[in-house]
C-alpha angles and dihedrals in degrees: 000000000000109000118182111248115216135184111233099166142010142178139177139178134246109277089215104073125106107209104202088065092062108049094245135124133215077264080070098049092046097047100050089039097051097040089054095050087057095048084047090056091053086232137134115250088233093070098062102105101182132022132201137185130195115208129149107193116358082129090065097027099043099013080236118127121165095068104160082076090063092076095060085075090064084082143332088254098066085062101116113024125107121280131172130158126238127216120182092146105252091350091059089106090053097044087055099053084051089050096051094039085055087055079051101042090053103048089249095122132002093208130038128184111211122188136179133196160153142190105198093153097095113086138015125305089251096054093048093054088060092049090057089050086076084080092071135050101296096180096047103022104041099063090046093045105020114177126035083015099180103041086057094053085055092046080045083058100044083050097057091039093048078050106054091038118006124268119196126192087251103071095041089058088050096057085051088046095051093053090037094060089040083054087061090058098047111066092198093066128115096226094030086125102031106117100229128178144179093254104046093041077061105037128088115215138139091278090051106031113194084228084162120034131260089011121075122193094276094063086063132089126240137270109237144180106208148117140219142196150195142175116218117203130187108224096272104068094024097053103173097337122128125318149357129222096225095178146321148194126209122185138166127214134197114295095243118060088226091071095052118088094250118236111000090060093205084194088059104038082052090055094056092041085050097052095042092046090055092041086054091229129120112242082262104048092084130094097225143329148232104224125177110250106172089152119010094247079065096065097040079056094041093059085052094050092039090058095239091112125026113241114299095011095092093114088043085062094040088048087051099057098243099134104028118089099266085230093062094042100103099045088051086051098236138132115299097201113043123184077239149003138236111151099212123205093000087175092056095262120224096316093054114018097039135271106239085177099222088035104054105084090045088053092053089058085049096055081041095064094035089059100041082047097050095239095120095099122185090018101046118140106220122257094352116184112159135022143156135243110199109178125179129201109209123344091351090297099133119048133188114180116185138193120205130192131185117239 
């Protein structure tokens, strides 16, 4: 069988919540985003028939594992039903939609709850860095890079990409300013109310250290405590409700970032030409798109994989305005009339909404459903009707592309 999946409801927290404070656990954050999704749907909670969850390190950050059975708690009538937990590093959301959308490919379950989330919240900056180190090659990579681990792969990539074509301060601000300014429209996100400039994203000074060169600490993404949520439906339950899964490409490199081909990421690049080739679509035939920026090099890569810039012309596209809102273009100092345009990280991506490591490829299906069904409000890109969520796990060794069309 081949049944259609579909996204009836979705749901996610306010990034900007720190959970400790308030007395309150990832159960928490399972339990209130999966039980709004399902609100959201305007469905019962008895007919959920399968349940998933994406987290990458609750184990190490709560000292909670077993998650699927978190989700029992949304309501009496989820006792029962199949759970299980995906971990796939920052990826791990993504992995879980794919998951559920298999069980409905397949005819195995007509509704699926997915929820992602993480509670980073609960120990010092340093040890969570090395918490999120994890995502990389511990044994191989930790005693090369030691601390901040993860940040220093991704300055090792900027590196080899400024080396093979050139990379300057100013367009890896301007990634940072760009999210930034979507961030202000979106009042979920993490940084909606952090004042950002040019000048500041670019410049080094006591308050944004350059720890790993070239990246300073406004090129990475936050450390966030959140949860999202979606419900995925076969036709017959969805009918003409939300959106459509068009297409999608998942691939898997190798674990250190030595043995990847830098910075053309072959394994990437294969994701996104898996999901437009089922979806039937070119790179440029979609609306907008949800890319992982977990530092600002990622998402300059990202344009190149993706097939929106040829190799080495990322910061050409980002100058020209295609993937800012046309209505913040101005104010991030870009172009204002681009040969095309892909609004990319509306929401304000990693860099700007939050990075709540297991939730965010759930919440880029959430922003996802909120644009093609014209709920995204002050940061809608008009008449919208396809986009793209691409989310990576590790040094862009996981990678979930994901095409996306409105009913």
């Amino acid at each position: 069988m081949n049944q259609q999946v579909h996204v009836i409801g979705a749901a996610r927290s306010d990034f900007k919540r720190n959970l400790r404070k308030e007395g309150k656990s990832i159960r928490d954050l399972i339990v209130e985003a999966g039980a709004d999704a399902i609100r959201d749907a305007g469905i019962e909670p008895a007919a959920v028939e399968a349940g998933v969850v994406g987290n990458f390190a609750a184990g190490l950050y709560t000292h909670q594992l077993h998650l699927g059975a978190l989700l029992i708690d949304i309501d009496d009538a989820l006792c029962g039903i199949p759970t299980l937990h995906t971990e796939a590093a920052c990826a791990s959301g993504s992995v879980a939609v794919l998951t559920a959308a298999h069980w409905i490919r397949c005819g195995l379950h007509d509704v699926v709850l997915v929820v992602g989330a993480e509670q980073q919240k609960t120990m010092s900056p340093a040890d969570g860095s090395e918490v999120l180190a994890a995502a990389g090659d511990w044994i191989g990579e930790k005693p090369r890079y030691g601390a901040h681990m993860m940040p220093k792969l991704f300055a090792s990539i900027a590196s080899r990409y400024r080396d093979c074509h050139g990379l300057n301060e100013d367009t890896l601000a301007t990634v940072v300013m760009k999210n930034y300014s979507h961030a202000s429209l979106n009042d979920l996100a993490q940084m909606r109310d952090a004042a950002m400039t040019l000048d500041r994203a670019r410049t080094v000074c006591d308050s944004n250290p350059c720890f790993a060169p070239p990246l300073k600490t406004s090129d990475c993404s936050q450390i966030t405590d959140g949860a999202a949520a979606v419900v995925l439906a076969s036709d017959r339950v969805a009918g003409q409700r939300g959106m459509r899964l068009l297409g999608f490409g998942h691939t898997t490199d190798r674990l250190d970032l030595d043995r990847k081909q830098v910075p053309e990421f072959p394994q990437a690049a294969r994701a996104g030409a898996l999901a437009f080739s089922m979806a039937g679509i070119g790179p440029r035939e979609i609306d907008l798109a949800e890319v992982h920026d977990c530092f600002s090099i990622t998402e300059l890569v990202t344009y190149e994989a993706l097939g929106w810039a040829a190799a080495g012309r990322a910061a050409e596209l980002l100058a020209s305005g295609a993937t800012t809102l046309p209505g913040l273009r101005n104010l991030v100092g870009v172009g204002t009339s681009p040969a095309f345009s892909i609004p990319v990280n509306t929401g304000g991506g990693l860099i700007g909404d939050g990075h709540p490591v297991g939730a965010t490829g759930v919440r880029q299906v959430v922003e996802m459903f909120g644009q093609l069904t014209g709920r995204a409000g002050q940061r809608q890109v008009e008449g919208a009707t396809r986009g793209l969520t691409f989310n990576m796990g590790g040094s862009l060794t996981t990678n979930v592309a994901m095409v996306w069309g409105r009913k």
